[in-house]
Structure formats: structure tokens, C-alpha cells
C-alpha positions in Angstrom: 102.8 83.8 89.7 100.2 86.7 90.8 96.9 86.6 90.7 94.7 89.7 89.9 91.8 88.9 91.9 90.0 92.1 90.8 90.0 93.8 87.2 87.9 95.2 84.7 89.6 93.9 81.6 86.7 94.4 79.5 86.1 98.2 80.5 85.8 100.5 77.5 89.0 102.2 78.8 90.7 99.3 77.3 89.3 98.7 73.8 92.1 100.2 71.7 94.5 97.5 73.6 92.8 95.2 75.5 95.6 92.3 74.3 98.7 94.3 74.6 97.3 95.4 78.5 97.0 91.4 79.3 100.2 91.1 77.5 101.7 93.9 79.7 100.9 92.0 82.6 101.2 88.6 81.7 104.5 89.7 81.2 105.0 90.7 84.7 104.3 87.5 86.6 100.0 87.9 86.1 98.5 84.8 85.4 95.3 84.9 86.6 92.5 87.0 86.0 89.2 87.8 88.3 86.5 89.6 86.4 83.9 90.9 88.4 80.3 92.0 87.1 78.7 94.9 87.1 75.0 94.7 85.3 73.6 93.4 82.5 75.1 95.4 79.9 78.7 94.4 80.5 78.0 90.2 80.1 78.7 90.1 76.3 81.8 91.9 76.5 82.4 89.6 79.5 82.1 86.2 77.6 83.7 87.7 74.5 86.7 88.4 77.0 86.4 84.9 78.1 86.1 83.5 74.7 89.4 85.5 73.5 91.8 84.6 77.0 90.0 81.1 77.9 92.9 79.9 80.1 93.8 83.5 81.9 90.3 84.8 82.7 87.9 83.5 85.2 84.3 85.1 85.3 82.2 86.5 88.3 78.7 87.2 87.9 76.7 89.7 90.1 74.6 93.0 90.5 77.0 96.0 91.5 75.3 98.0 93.9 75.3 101.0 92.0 73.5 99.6 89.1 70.5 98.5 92.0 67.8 100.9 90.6 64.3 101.2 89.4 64.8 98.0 87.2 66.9 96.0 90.2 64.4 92.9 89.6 65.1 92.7 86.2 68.3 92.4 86.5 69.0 90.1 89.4 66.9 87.9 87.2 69.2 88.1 84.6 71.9 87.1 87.3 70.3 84.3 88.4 69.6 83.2 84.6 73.0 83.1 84.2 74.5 81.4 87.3 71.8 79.1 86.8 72.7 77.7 83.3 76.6 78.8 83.3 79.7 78.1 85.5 80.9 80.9 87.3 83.9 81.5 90.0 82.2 84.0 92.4 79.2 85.9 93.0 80.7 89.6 92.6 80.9 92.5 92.9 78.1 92.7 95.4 77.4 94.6 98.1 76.1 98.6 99.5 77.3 101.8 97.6 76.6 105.1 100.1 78.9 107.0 98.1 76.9 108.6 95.2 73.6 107.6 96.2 72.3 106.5 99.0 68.0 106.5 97.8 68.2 102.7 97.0 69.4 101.8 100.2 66.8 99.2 100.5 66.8 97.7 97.3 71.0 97.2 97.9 70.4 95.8 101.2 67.8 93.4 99.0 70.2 92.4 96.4 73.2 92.0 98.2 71.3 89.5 100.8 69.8 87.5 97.6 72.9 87.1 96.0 74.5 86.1 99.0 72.2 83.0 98.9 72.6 82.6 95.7 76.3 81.8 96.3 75.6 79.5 99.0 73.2 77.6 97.3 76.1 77.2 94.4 78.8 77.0 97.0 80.6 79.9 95.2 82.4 83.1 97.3 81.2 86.3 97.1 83.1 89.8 96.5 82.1 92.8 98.2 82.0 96.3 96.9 81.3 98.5 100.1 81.5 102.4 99.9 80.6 104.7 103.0 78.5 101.4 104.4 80.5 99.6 106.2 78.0 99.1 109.1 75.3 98.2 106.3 77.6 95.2 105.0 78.6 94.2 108.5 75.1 94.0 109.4 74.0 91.7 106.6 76.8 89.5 106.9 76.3 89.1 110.5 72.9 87.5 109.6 73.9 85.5 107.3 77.9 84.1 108.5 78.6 80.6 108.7 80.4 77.7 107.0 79.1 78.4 103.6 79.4 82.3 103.6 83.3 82.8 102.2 84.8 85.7 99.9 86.6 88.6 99.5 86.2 91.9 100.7 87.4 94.4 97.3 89.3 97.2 97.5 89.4 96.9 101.4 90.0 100.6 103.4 88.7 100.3 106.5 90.0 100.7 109.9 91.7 97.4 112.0 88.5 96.9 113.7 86.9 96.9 110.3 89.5 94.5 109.0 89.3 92.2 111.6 85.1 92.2 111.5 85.4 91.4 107.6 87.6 88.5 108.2 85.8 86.8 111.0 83.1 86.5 108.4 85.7 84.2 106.5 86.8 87.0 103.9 89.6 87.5 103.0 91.0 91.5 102.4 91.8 92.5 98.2 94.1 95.4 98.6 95.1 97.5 95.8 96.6 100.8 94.8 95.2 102.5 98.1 98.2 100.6 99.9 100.5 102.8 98.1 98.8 105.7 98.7 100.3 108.1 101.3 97.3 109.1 102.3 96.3 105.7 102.0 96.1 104.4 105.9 95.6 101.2 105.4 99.4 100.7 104.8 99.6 101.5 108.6 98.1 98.5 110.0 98.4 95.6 107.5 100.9 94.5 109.1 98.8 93.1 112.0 97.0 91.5 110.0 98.3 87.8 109.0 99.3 87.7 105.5 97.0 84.6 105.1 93.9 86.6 105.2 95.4 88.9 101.9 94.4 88.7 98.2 95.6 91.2 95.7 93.9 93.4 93.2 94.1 96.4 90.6 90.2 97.2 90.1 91.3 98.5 86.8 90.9 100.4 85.1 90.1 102.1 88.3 92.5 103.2 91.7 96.0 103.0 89.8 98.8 102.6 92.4 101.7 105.0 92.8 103.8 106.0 90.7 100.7 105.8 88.4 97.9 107.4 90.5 95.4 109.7 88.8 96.6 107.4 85.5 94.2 104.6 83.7 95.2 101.5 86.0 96.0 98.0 84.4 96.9 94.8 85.6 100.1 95.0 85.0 100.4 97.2 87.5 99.9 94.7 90.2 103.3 94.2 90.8 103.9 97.5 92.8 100.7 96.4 95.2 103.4 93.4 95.8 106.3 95.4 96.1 104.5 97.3 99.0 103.2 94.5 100.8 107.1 93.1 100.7 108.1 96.1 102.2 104.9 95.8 104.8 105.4 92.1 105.8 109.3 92.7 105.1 109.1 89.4 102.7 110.4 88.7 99.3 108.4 90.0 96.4 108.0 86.3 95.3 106.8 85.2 98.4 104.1 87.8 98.4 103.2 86.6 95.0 102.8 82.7 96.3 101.3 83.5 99.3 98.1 85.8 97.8 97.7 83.4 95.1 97.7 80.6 97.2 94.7 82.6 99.0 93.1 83.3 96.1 92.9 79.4 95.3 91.4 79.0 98.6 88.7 81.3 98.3 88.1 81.3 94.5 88.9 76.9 94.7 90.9 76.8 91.4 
């Protein structure tokens, strides 16, 4: 059994076969599906994906950092509305987006730090989208670790040190299709780090792994993420596949 703790399935990029995709990779060993939030806009198509794969999908709900804009108030209400009358199975994705703009800096910094609460007031994880602010993240989480702060940190491409900081804040690392990239890096170090701190993802549509880079990603395509993290650890594929699930209960507690 894998679980893809990461993965848009109700991005627009899959409309003409959403059900064959989650076919595709049920077929492959997937079994459990994260969903991660993005803004207001996305929540119907969210529950209607829920509604549709009731014992496959598990919701998130969150404010993605690059949706923090003018109207940011407006829509962390509408995350709290939800979280407040709705079961959820992590705050996420949340977190600081330098990448493409880097004007709401502030208002990221705000949103990330409210939702953060928010999980710890509903004792739920958090999942972390950090682009080009890595210090920004580190710096937040610093002020608010502890018992109750736990989570993933998505798409994870930092440095050692980086890895290493993100997990002494009780995170665990989601790696994707970057492990397969040559240019990759991350691939280069894994290795030190204990296999119990790893969950794995697909963020598709988005970051396809090799041989399928550059393609639309699906969650099917999980299973060469695994098959490079056996050749990393130097582990059976199905161990992998135990072993991140196992850590995906632990953070995600189901």
C-alpha cells in the first residue's frame, strides 16, 4: 500500500479523466489520497472529489501562499468557516512563496502563523509549501515548535542542514519527482536521513518524476518516487511503501 500524501486530484488538468487517473494508480498499489487546498475557489471541486472517492480521498484545508493577496482576510475566513464546522486531516498547503512574488511577504508570514494555530487548536498537522524562503518558514516555526506543532514539509529540496532544521520541528520530509531528477540534489543526501522521517508525494499534476518530467504528473506515478528511494535506502520497493505509509499515519493519525 502507498500513500500519496500530496496531489491535486481535482486540478483542471484532470477533468477529461479524473476516474481513470485514480484508477491508474489505484492500480499501482495507491490507496490513499492527500488533497491539499489552495483558496477558496478550489473547495467545491474538493468536496465533489470527496463525495465521488469517499474511502480513497482525505481532505486538507488551508490558504496557499500564493493565493495571500489583497483579499487574504477574506479568505482565511473562509478557512476557518470550514475547519470550524467540517472534519479535516491537515491544515495545508500553508506556508511563504518567494518565488513569483515576494510583495505580500507580510501578509504570508500572517497567514501561515494563523493557520498554524489553527491546527493546534484542532490538533491537526500542517503541510508546508516553501519556495525561495526557507529562512522565512524556519523562522516562524521556531516561534511557534513544540508538542502540538507536527506536519509535513511538501515537496522538500533543501540542503541537509535544511532537512535536518525541518525535522527537529517534528516534520516529517514529502519527496517527489525532484528525487529523480539528476539535477535533483536532494537524492545525494537522503540517505542520511532516517527513513522514518520520509513521506511520499506526486504534487500532481505538478513536478512529474522521470521518465515523465516535463509531462502532466499523476498519482500513479508514485511508484517511481519509491523505486528511487529503494535504490537510496537499498530496501525493497515494498518496504518503502510500508514504511512512508506507516509515517503518513503517524502524522496524518488515520
Amino acid at each position: 500500500m502507498i500513500t500519496d500524501t500530496h496531489t491535486h486530484l481535482y486540478s483542471s488538468q484532470f477533468n477529461e479523466d479524473q476516474a481513470a487517473m485514480i484508477q491508474r494508480a489505484k492500480d499501482a498499489g495507491v490507496s490513499r489520497f492527500f488533497i491539499p487546498a489552495i483558496d477558496s475557489t478550489y473547495t467545491k471541486s474538493m468536496l465533489q472529489l470527496e463525495k465521488d472517492f469517499p474511502n480513497d480521498v482525505f481532505l486538507m484545508m488551508g490558504l496557499h501562499p500564493t493565493s495571500v493577496q489583497e483579499n487574504y482576510l477574506e479568505e482565511l475566513a473562509h478557512v476557518k468557516e470550514w475547519i470550524d464546522k467540517k472534519d479535516f486531516y491537515a491544515i495545508g498547503e500553508i506556508g511563504i512563496d518567494l518565488y513569483w512574488d515576494k510583495s505580500f511577504l507580510v501578509e504570508q508570514q500572517v497567514a501561515f502563523r494563523t493557520q498554524i494555530k489553527w491546527a493546534k487548536e484542532k490538533k491537526l498537522p500542517i503541510v508546508i509549501h516553501c519556495r525561495d524562503a526557507f529562512d522565512e518558514i524556519f523562522e516562524v516555526l521556531e516561534s511557534e515548535k513544540g508538542d502540538d506543532l507536527r506536519g509535513i514539509f511538501h515537496c522538500f529540496t533543501g540542503t541537509l542542514a535544511q532537512a535536518k532544521q525541518a525535522i527537529s520541528y517534528n516534520m516529517k520530509l514529502g519527496i517527489g519527482g525532484v528525487a529523480t531528477f539528476k539535477n535533483g540534489k536532494i537524492d545525494k543526501f537522503l540517505k542520511e536521513i532516517d527513513i522514518k522521517h520520509i513521506v511520499v508525494e506526486t504534487d500532481a499534476p505538478y513536478l512529474a518524476p522521470v521518465p515523465f518530467r516535463g509531462k502532466r504528473n499523476e498519482s500513479a506515478y508514485i511508484t517511481n518516487v519509491v523505486d528511487t528511494l529503494a535504490t537510496i535506502y537499498q530496501l525493497p520497493f515494498d518496504e518503502i511503501a510500508a514504511i512512508t505509509t506507516q509515517n503518513s499515519k503517524d502524522v496524518f493519525e488515520v
